[in-house]
N, C-alpha and C positions, 0 to 999 in steps of 0.2 A: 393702497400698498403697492409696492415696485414689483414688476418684473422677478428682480433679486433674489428680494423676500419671498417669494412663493417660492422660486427654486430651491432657497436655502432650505423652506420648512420642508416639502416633499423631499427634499436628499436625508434631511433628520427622521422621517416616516420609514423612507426606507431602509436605513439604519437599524430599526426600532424590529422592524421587519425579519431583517436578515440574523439580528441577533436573538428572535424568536427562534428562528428556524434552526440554530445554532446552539439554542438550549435545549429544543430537542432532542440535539444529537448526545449532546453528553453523554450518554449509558452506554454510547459504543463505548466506550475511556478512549477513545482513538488522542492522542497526543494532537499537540497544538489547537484545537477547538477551543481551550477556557482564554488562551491569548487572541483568538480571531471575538471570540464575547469581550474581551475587554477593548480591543481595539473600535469595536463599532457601539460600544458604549463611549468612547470619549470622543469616536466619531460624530456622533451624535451630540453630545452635547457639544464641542465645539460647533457645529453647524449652527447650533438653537442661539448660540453667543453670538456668532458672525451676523446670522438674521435681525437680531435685536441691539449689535452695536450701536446703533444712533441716540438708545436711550441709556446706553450702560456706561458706567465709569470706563476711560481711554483705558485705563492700567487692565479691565478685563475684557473689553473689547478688542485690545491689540493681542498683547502679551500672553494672557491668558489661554484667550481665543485658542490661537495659533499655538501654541504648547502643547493643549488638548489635542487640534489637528496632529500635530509632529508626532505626539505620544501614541495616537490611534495608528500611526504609519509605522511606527515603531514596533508596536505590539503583532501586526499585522507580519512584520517580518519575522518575528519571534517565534509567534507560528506556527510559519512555513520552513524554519527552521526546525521548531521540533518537532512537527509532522513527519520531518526523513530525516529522525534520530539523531540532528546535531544539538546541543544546547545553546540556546539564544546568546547571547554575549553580551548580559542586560547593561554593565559597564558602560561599552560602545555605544549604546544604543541612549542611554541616559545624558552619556557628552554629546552625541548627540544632536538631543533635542534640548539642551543645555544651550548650546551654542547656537542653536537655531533660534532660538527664544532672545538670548542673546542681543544676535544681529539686529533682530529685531525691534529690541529695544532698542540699540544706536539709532538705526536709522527712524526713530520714533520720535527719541528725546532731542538728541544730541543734532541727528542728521532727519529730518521729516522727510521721508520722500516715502508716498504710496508704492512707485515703481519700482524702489529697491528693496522694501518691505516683501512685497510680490515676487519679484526675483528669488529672493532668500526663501521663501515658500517654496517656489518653483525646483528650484537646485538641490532642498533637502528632499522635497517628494520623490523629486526624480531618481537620485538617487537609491533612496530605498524601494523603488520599482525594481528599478535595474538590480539591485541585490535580490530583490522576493524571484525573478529570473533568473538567474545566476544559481542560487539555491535550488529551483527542482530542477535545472538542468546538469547539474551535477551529480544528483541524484538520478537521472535517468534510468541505470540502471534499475532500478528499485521502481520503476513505474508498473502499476499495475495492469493499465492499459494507454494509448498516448492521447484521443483525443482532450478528456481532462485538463493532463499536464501541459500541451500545444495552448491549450485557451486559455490557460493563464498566466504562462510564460508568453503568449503575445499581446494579452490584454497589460502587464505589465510594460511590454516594450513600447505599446503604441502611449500607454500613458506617461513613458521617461520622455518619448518623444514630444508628446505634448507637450510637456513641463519645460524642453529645451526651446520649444517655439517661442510659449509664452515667454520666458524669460528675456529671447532676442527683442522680440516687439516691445514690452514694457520697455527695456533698456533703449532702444531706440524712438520711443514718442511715450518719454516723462512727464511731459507735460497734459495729456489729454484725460488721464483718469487718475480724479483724486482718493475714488473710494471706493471700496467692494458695492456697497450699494447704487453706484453710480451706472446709470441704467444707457451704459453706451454699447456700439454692437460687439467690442471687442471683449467687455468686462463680461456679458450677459451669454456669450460663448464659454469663455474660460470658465465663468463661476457654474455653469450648466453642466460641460464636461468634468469641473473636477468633483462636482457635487457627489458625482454617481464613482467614483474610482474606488472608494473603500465597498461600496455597495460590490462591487462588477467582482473587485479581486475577493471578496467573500462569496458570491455564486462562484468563482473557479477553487475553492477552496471547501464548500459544498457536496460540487460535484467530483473533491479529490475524495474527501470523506464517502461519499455515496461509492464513489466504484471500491475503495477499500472494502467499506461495509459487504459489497457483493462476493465480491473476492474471497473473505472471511466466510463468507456463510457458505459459499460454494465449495469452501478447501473443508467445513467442516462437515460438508453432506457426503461428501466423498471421498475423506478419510474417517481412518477406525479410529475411535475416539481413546480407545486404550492404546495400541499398537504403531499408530499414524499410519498403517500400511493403506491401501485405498479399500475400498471400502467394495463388495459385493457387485453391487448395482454400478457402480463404477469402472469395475471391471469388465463388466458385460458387454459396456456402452465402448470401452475402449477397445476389448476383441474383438468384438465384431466392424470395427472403422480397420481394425490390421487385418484383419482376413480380406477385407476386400478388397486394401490396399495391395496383400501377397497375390492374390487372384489377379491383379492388373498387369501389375508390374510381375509377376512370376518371379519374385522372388519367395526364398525358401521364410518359412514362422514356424516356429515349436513353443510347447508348453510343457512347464512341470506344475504337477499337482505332489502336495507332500503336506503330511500332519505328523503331531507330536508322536512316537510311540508310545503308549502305555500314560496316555497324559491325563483319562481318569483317574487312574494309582498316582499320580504324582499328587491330583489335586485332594483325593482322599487321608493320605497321609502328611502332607507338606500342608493343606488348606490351600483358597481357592487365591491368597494374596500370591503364594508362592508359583502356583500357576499363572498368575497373568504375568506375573514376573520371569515366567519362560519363555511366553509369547514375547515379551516384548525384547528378551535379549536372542529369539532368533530374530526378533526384525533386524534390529544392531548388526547380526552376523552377516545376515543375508545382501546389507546396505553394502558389506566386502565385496562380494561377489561377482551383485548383479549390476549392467552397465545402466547408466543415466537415461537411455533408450528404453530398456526392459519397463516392464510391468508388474510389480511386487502387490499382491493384494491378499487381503484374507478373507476369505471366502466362506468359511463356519467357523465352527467354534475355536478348534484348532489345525483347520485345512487351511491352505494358504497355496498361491498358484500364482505360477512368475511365467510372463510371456515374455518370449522371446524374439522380437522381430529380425528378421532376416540371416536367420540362426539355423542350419541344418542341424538334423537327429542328432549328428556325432557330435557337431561341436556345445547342443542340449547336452547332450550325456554327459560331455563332461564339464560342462557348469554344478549338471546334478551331484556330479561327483566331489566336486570343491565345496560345494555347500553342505554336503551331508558328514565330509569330513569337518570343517571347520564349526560344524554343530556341536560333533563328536568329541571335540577336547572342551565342552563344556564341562563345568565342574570341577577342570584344572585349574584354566587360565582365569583370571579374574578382575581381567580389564574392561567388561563387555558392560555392566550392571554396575549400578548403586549399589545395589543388594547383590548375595550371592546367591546366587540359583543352584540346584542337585545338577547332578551329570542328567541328560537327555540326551537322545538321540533323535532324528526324523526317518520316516520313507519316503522314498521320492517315487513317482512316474513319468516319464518321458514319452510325449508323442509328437509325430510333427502333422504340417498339416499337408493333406491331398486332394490335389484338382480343386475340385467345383465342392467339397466337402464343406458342409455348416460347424458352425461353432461348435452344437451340440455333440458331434460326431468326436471332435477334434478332442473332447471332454471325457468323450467316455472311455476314450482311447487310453487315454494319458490315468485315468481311473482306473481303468483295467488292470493297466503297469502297475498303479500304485498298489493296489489287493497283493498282484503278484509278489511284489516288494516285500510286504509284509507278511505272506504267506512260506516266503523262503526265509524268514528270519529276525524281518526288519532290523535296521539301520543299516539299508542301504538302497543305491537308485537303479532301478530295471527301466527300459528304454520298451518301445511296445514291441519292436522286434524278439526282445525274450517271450516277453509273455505270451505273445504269440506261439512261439516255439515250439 
């Protein structure tokens, strides 16, 4: 057996391979995954066709073959397409490999030339590299982290580039390879590197799904699963990286600490739907408020604590003050919820932070405030300077 043939079978393995690893994934439901399995299923078998051309009818040695490859490139950009929420353009992508196929046939029946055959190969691969490129860098914004999307946005460009080499060389020495399985040093290059190309852009498409997978799991450990607000233990991990950052840098951080008032009676009498249905439209309220910096977290049941980085007391005080009001016309206004929620109100505390003070301190301070709050009335925000008083 040739050179070729070994290549051709090991690229089919690894086909077989990669689209195991790819059924795996399926239970994420992550988008474009069932196009990357179907791509390295016709990857694969096109490969198993190319290997065994010498004993197989021309019409599916050439044609076929090659169809299967175009269709697997196809699929492959599909995608990568809907991986970053565009819809495939299965049309385009069918003319295509339509006219890929095509070509193919001219230069088979009408016009024989191996080297133009190859060409045409070469120029639609290329191209749909250059597209599966194209597509996550557009998307960049939406990257979840870069090295990923870098390695298969280059794994793409070095194999367009490929594709345009081969095509120069075929086009310029027609005459030296008549056939994929012809075991010369140029054919046994080319058929080597493009063996592995569906394989390589399915590991970068792997490892898109893998960091997503992370990402997901990390956003759901540390957000509140009713609320979306961040979640306890998240919060912790983030005050305390700001306090040390304020201790450095000597700039000023404050905290409010603030719960529902009387939000057992709500949940007593409304039930426990109508209560979560509260929490979730002060997140809504609160998303008004507090800046893309701050820190929005729910801390118990219905306690909830927004940090404020580089935020003095007064200008804490009156965040607390814009939030407790814009709480306060619930039960009016009724753009906040799907559902409509009773009027509520919150209490707020306000403290800020001092010197070489730990988290803990910063907490009980801001606590303090908030009892006080609710001891003169509740539904309203006291700053620790009162409570103090």
């Amino acid at each position: 057996m040739s050179s070729t043939f070994n290549i051709l079978i090991v690229g089919a393995l690894f086909c077989v391979l990669m689209l195991l690893v790819l059924t795996s994934l399926l239970r994420s439901r992550l988008p474009g995954i069932r196009e990357w399995c179907l791509a390295n299923g016709f990857a694969c078998a096109a490969l198993l066709l190319y290997a065994f051309g010498n004993v197989l009818p021309p019409l599916i040695a050439y044609e076929i073959a090659n169809g299967a490859y175009a269709a697997a490139s196809a699929a492959m950009l599909a995608g990568f397409r809907r991986y970053y929420g565009k819809e495939p353009k299965w049309g385009m992508l069918a003319a295509g490999v339509a006219a890929a196929v095509g070509a193919i046939a001219l230069f088979h029946y009408k016009f024989d030339s191996y080297a133009m055959r190859t060409v045409v190969v070469a120029v639609f691969q290329g191209v749909v590299c250059l597209a599966i490129g194209a597509t996550i860098m557009r998307a960049r914004r939406d990257w979840t982290s870069h090295y990923p999307s870098l390695f298969t946005v280059g794994m793409a460009v070095v194999v367009a580039t490929g594709h345009g080499i081969r095509s120069i060389i075929y086009l310029t020495n027609t005459g030296e390879v008549t056939s994929l399985l012809q075991p010369s040093p140029w054919n046994l290059f080319f058929v080597s590197a493009g063996t592995f190309v569906l394989p390589v852009l399915t590991f970068g498409a792997v490892m898109l799904v893998h960091d997503a997978m992370l990402a997901k799991a990390e956003l759901a450990a540390n957000r509140d699963f009713l609320t979306s607000a961040w979640t306890r233990r998240a919060f912790f991990e983030h005050a305390d990286r700001e306090l040390l950052r304020a201790r450095r840098t000597g700039r000023h951080l404050s905290l409010l600490l603030l719960d529902v008032d009387h939000f057992k009676k709500i949940n007593d009498a409304e039930g426990h739907a109508v209560g979560d249905q509260v929490l979730i439209d002060l997140v809504k309220r609160a998303a008004t408020v507090v800046r893309g910096m701050d820190y929005f977290a729910r801390v118990g049941g219905e306690e909830f604590a927004v940090l404020l980085p580089e935020t003095p007391r007064e200008a804490a005080a009156a965040v607390a003050e814009r939030l407790r009001s814009i709480v306060a016309q619930s039960g009016i206004d009724k753009g906040w919820s799907k559902t409509t929620v009773p009027h509520y109100t919150v209490s707020i505390g306000v403290s800020s932070a001092r010197g070489f003070e730990s988290l803990q301190d910063l907490l009980r301070r801001a606590d303090a405030a908030l009892y006080a709050a609710k001891a003169m009335g509740r539904n309203r925000a006291v700053s620790e300077a009162d409570a103090e008083a």
